[in-house]
Structures are given as structure tokens and as C-alpha cells.
C-alpha positions in Angstrom: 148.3 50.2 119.1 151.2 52.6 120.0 150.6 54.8 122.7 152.0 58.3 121.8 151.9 61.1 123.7 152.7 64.2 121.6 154.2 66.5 124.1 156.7 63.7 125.1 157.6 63.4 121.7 157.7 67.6 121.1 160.0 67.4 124.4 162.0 64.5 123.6 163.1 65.8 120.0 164.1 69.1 121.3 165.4 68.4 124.6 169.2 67.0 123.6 169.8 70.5 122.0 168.1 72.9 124.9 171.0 73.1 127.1 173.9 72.9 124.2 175.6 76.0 122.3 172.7 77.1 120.0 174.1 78.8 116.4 173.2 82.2 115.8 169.3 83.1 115.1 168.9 83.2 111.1 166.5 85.7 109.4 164.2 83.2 108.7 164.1 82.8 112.7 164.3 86.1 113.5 161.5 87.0 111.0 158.6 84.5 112.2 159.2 85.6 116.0 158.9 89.3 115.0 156.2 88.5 112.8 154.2 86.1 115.9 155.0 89.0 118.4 153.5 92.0 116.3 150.5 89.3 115.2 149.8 88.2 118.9 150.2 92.2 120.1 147.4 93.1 117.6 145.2 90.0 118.6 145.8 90.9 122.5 144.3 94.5 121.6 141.6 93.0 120.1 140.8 90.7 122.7 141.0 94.2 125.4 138.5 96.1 123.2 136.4 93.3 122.5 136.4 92.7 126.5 134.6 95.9 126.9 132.2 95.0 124.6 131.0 91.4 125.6 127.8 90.9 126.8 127.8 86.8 127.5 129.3 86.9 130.8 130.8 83.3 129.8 132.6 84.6 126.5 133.5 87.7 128.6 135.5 85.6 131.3 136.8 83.2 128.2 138.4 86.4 126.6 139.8 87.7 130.0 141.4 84.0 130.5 142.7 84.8 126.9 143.9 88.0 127.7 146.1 86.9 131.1 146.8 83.6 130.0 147.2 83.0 127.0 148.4 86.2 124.4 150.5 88.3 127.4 152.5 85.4 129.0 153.0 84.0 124.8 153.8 88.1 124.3 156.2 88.1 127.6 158.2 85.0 126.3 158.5 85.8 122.9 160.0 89.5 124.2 162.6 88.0 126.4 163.7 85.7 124.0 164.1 88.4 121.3 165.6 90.5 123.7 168.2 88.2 124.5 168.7 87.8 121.1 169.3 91.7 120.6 166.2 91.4 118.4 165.1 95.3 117.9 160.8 94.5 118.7 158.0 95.8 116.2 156.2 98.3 118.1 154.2 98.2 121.8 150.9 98.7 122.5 149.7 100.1 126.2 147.2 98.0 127.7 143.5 99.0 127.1 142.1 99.8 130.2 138.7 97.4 131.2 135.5 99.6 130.8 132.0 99.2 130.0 130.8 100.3 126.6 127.1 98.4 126.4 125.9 101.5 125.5 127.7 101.5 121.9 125.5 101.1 119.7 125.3 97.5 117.9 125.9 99.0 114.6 129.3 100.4 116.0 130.4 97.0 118.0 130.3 93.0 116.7 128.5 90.9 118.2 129.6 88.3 120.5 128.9 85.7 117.9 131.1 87.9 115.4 133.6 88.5 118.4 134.1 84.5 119.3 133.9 83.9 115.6 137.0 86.1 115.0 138.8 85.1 117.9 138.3 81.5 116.8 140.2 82.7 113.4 142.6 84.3 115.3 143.4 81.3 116.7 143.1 79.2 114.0 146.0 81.7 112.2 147.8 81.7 115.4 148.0 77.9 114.7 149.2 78.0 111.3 151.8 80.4 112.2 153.7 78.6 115.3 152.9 75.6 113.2 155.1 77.1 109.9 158.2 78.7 112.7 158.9 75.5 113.9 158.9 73.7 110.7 161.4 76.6 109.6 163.4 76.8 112.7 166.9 75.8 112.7 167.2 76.3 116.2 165.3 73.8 118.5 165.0 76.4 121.8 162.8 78.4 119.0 161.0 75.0 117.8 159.9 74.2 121.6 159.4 78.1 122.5 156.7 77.8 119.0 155.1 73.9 120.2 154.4 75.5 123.7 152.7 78.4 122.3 150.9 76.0 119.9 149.5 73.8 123.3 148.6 76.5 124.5 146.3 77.6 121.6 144.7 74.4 121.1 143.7 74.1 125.0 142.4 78.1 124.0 140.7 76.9 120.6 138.4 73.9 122.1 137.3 75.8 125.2 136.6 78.4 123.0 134.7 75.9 120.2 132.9 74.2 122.9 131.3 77.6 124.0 130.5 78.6 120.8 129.1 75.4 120.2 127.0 75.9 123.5 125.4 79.2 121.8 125.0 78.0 118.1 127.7 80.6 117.5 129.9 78.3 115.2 129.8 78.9 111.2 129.2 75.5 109.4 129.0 74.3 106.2 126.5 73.4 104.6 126.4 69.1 103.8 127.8 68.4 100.5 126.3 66.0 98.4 127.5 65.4 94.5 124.8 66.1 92.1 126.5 63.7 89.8 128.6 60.0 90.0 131.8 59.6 89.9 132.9 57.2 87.8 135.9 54.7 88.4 137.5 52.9 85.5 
């Protein structure tokens, strides 16, 4: 069996073309970053209010790992890049400040089931997303900016799934089994 590690390969097809002239950023480019920048602000404000509203102490400190690590530094890069590319950025949010709302009422608040359920889509689109910029980038600095945002999500996404997992949080399926047979000819 091969041995393949994926970041090796991510690195290796993208590495020859780091450090040559790049071409100029396309739309296409231009629009997935802006679009991944505005998406990650929004999901970074969600995470701060949902913050003040967590009541598992262990989802709490997941979304605060979330917060500093994961949607600000991917929110940092993706501004200096656009920056540098003289990119005009979709608007910015202020950071909500930390405070302690348990006393919302639950009808006014989700859960922290319906809070890791969402983040867990969030992530899920994130995915999708960085997964469709690099298969439509031109550019490979933007391909390997996209495949470290993406490993960065996955780490995200199965610490988060193994919490949820933890407190019978996730949403599955129910089994599937065909009433009738299929037939072959």
C-alpha cells in the first residue's frame, strides 16, 4: 500500500509556484476570498454571541479555541492577502465583548445542542467553500492559502464531533432499510 500523506502532497503541488511571479488575481479569485472573508466574519460573530450563551463549560472553551484560533487568525490571513491584492473588504464587525447572559431566557437563546449543531454546519459549509476556491483558483498562493484554512477546519470539525458525540448532541439518521428488492437482470 502507498503511503500518502495529504499535506505533503497539498505542499508539494503548490510549492514550485509560491515563490515565482503570480498572474493577476481573476474575479473568480477575487470573488471566493471576499465571499470566505464576509462568511467567516458572520460565523466569528456567531461564535462571540453564542460564547456568552454557553452553558457546557467544555463547548464554551471549544468555541473560545474557535474563536482565537481558528475564524480570527483564517479572518487575519485572508485580510492581508486581499489587502495586498488592493482587494476593497466587505464590511467589519467589532469584536463582541465576553459577558454572561445565563439569565436569557431559553426561549430567546439556542441551546448548546442547537449551538454545536450549527457550528458543526458552519463548518461543514466552511468546508465546501475552501474546498470549491481551490478547485477554482488559478493562482496556487490562493489554492494553499484555501488547503490551510481547510486543515484547519477539519482538526475544528472532529474535536468538535467528538464532543458532541460525548453529549448525544449529534443529529443522525435514522437506519435505512428498503421495504422492497431490488432486482438485477
Amino acid at each position: 500500500m502507498i503511503n500518502i500523506n495529504p499535506f505533503e502532497v497539498i505542499l508539494n503541488a503548490f510549492k514550485p509556484f509560491l515563490d515565482k511571479e503570480k498572474p493577476p488575481i481573476n474575479v473568480m479569485e477575487v470573488s471566493n476570498l471576499w465571499f470566505y472573508f464576509a462568511g467567516s466574519m458572520s460565523t466569528l460573530r456567531n461564535e462571540e454571541v453564542a460564547y456568552n450563551v454557553i452553558e457546557d463549560e467544555e463547548l464554551k472553551e471549544w468555541f473560545k479555541d474557535a474563536i482565537e484560533n481558528l475564524h480570527k487568525p483564517i479572518i487575519q490571513e485572508i485580510k492581508a492577502f486581499l489587502d495586498q491584492e488592493s482587494v476593497p473588504l466587505p464590511k467589519i464587525y467589532s469584536d463582541f465583548p465576553s459577558e454572561d447572559y445565563r439569565s436569557i431566557p431559553q426561549g430567546a437563546k439556542l441551546t448548546d445542542e442547537e449551538t454545536a449543531n450549527l457550528m458543526s454546519y458552519n463548518l461543514s459549509l466552511a468546508l465546501k467553500l475552501g474546498m470549491r476556491g481551490i478547485t477554482e483558483s488559478i493562482r496556487p498562493d490562493i489554492g494553499f492559502l484555501y488547503s490551510r484554512f481547510i486543515a484547519r477546519e477539519i482538526a475544528f470539525s472532529l474535536s468538535l464531533k467528538d464532543l458532541m458525540q460525548k453529549r448525544g448532541w449529534t443529529q443522525i439518521p435514522p437506519a435505512y432499510y428498503p421495504t422492497t428488492e431490488i432486482k438485477t437482470q
